[in-house]
LUMZA-399703 format. One record per residue (C-alpha): residue in three letters; y, z, x. Coordinates in steps of 0.5 Angstrom, whole numbers. Each point is the difference from the previous one (the first is absolute). Layout:
residues N
+-----+-------+-------+-------+
| res |     Y |     Z |     X |
+-----+-------+-------+-------+
| ALA |     Y |     Z |     X |
...
+-----+-------+-------+-------+
end
This chain:
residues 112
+-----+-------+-------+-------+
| res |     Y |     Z |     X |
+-----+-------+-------+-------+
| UNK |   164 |   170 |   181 |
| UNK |     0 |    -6 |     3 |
| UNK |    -2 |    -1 |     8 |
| UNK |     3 |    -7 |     1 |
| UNK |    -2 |    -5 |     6 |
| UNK |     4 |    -5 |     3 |
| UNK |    -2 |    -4 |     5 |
| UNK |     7 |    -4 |     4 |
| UNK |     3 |    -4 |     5 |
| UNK |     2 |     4 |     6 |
| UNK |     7 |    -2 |     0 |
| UNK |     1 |     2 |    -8 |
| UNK |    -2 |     7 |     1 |
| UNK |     8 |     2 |     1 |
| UNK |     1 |    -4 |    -5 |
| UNK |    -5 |     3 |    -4 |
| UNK |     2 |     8 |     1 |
| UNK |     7 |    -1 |    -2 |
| UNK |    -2 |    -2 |    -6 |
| UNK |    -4 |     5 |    -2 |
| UNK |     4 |     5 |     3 |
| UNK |     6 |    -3 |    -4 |
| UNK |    -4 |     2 |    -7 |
| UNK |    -2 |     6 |     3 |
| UNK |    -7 |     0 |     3 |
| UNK |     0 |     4 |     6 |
| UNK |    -7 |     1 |     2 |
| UNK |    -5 |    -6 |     2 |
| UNK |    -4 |     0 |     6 |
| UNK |     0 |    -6 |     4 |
| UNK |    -6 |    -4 |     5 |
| UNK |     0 |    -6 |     4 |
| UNK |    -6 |    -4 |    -2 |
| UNK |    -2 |    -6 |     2 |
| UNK |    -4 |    -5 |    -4 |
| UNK |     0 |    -7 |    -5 |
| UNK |     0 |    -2 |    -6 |
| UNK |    -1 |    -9 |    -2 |
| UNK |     5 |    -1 |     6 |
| UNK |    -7 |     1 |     4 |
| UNK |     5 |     2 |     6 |
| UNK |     2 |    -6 |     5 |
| UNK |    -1 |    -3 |     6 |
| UNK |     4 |     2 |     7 |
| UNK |     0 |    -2 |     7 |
| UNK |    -1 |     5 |     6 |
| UNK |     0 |    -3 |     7 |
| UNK |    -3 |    -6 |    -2 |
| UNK |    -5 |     1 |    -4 |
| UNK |     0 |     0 |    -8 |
| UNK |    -2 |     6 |    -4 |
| UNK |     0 |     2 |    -7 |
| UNK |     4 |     6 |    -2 |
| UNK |    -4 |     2 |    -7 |
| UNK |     3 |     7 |    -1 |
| UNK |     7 |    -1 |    -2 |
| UNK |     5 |     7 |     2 |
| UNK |     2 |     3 |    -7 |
| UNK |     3 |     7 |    -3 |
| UNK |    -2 |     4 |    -4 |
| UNK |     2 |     5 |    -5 |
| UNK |    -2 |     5 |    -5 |
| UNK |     3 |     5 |    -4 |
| UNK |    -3 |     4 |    -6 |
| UNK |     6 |     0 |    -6 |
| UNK |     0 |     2 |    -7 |
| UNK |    -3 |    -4 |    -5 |
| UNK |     7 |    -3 |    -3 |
| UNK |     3 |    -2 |     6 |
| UNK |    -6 |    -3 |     2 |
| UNK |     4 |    -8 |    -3 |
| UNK |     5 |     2 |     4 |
| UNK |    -2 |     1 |     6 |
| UNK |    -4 |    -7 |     0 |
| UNK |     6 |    -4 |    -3 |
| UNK |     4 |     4 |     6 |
| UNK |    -6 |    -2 |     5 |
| UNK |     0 |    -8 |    -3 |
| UNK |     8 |    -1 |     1 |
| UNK |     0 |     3 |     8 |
| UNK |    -7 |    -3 |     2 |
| UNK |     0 |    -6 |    -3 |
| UNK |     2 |    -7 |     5 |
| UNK |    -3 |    -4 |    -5 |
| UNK |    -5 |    -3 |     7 |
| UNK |    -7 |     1 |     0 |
| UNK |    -2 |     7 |     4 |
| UNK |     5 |     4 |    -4 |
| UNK |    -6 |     4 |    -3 |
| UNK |    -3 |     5 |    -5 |
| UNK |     1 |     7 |    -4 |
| UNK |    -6 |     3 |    -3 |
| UNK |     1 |     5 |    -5 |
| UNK |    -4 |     6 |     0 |
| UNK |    -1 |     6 |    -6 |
| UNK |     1 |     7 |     4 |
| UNK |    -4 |     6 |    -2 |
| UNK |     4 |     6 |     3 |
| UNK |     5 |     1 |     4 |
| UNK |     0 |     6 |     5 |
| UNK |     7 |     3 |     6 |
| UNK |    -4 |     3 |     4 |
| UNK |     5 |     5 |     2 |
| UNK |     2 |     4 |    -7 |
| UNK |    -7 |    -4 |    -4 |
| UNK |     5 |    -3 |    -5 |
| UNK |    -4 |    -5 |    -4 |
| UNK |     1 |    -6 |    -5 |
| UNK |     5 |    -3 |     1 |
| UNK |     5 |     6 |     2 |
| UNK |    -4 |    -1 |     7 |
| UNK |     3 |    -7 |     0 |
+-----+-------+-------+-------+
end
């Protein structure tokens, strides 16, 4: 199994939901989370007086998928974040030892 994080542009996350409910990923978890990568943020003027906005709002979402449907996902999360401006973001793929449902202690990925 394969937990895969993605760090988006807030204004994609419906976008990115749709796609990935359309090949049949339904469970994720979503975060708001602020932070920058080589933009470094940008400059802002609040009440005359200028300031640096250093941590830029962000989306993340994690799911935890079965090995062979990790590509897909990655190509399905690329095509629905991409603007092709900088800021769009990044995933992080990580190995997943073991999957457990609380409630009836499925295991693997049965507990997907």
């Amino acid at each position: 199994m394969k937990k895969i994080e993605a760090i988006v542009q807030p204004f994609k996350l419906e976008e990115v939901k749709e796609a990935l409910k359309g090949i049949g990923i339904d469970g994720m978890t979503v975060a708001e989370v602020r932070g920058h990568g080589r933009q470094k943020g940008h400059k802002e003027v609040y009440r005359g007086q200028e300031y640096n906005v250093d941590l830029l709002p962000k989306v993340k979402v994690e799911l935890v998928v079965p090995d062979q449907r990790c590509d897909e996902v990655i190509r399905t999360l690329l095509a629905a974040a991409r603007t092709g401006n900088i800021g769009d973001g990044k995933i992080f793929v990580y190995d997943v030892a073991e999957a457990i449902r609380i409630r009836n202690e499925d295991r693997g990925e049965s507990a997907l």
